[in-house]
C-alpha positions in Angstrom: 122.1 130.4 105.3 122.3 126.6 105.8 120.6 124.5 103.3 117.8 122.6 104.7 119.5 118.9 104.0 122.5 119.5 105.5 120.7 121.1 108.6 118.3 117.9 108.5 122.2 115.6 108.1 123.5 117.6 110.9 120.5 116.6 113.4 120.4 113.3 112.5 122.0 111.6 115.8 123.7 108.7 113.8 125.8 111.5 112.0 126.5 112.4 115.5 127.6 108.9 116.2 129.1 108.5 112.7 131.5 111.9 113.5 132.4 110.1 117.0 133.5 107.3 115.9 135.2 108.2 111.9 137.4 110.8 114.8 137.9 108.5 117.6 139.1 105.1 115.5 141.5 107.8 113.3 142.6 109.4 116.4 144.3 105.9 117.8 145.2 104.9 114.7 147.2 108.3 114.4 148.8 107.5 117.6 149.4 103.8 116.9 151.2 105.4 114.1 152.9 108.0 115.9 154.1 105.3 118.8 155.5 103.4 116.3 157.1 106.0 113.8 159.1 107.8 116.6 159.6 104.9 118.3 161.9 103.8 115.8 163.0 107.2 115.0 164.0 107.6 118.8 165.5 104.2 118.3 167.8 105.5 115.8 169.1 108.3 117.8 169.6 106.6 121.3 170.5 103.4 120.7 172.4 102.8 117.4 174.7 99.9 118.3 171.1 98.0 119.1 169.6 98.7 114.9 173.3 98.1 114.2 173.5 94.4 115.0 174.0 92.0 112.0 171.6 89.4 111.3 173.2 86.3 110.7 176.6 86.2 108.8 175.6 89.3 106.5 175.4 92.4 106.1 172.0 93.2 107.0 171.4 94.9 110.1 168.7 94.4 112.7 167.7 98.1 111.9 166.4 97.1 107.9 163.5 94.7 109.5 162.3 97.0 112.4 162.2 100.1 109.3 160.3 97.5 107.5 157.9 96.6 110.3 157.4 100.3 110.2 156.0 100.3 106.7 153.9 96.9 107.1 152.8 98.9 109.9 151.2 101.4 107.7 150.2 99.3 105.4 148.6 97.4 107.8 146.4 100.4 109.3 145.2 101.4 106.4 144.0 98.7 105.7 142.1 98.8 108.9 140.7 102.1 108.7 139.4 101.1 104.8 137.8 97.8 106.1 135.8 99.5 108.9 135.3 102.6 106.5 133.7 100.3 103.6 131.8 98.6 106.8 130.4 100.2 109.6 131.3 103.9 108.8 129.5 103.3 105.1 126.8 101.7 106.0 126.6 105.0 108.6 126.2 106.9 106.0 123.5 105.7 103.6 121.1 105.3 106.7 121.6 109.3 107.5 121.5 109.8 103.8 118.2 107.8 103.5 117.2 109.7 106.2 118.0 113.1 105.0 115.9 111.7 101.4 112.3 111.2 103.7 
């Protein structure tokens, strides 16, 4: 038995559009992340003497900026996602939600 608000949610065509587009901006930011995570890991296991190149005249190796582009990387999504999330994708929501109240 489905309860009459979430039947009257469910038929609501901007939940529809809300579903399509929540899915379809975390599905290419999954890959986004997935291109770039095993990018680098691929990276590390085909071409080792590239990461291992010194920077300058120390130790650091071109491999310890690339890993930490991976994690700005991250960072940075997020941060996407949240920004459009608190945006578009909340303001989504309270107009099925006032909708679903009439």
């Amino acid at each position: 038995m489905i309860d009459p608000v979430v039947a009257k949610i469910q038929a609501n065509p901007k939940y529809q559009e809300l579903k399509d587009k929540r899915g379809a901006f975390g599905w290419w930011l999954a890959l986004a992340m997935m291109v770039v995570y095993y990018g680098y890991i691929a990276l590390i296991a085909f071409n080792k003497p590239f990461l291992a190149q010194p920077i300058g005249a120390g130790v650091t190796t071109l491999g310890i900026p690339i890993g930490m582009g991976v994690i700005v990387f991250t960072i940075v999504i997020t941060g996407l996602y949240v920004r459009r999330a608190n945006s578009e994708f909340d303001a989504l929501t309270k107009q099925i939600l006032e909708d679903a109240a009439k």
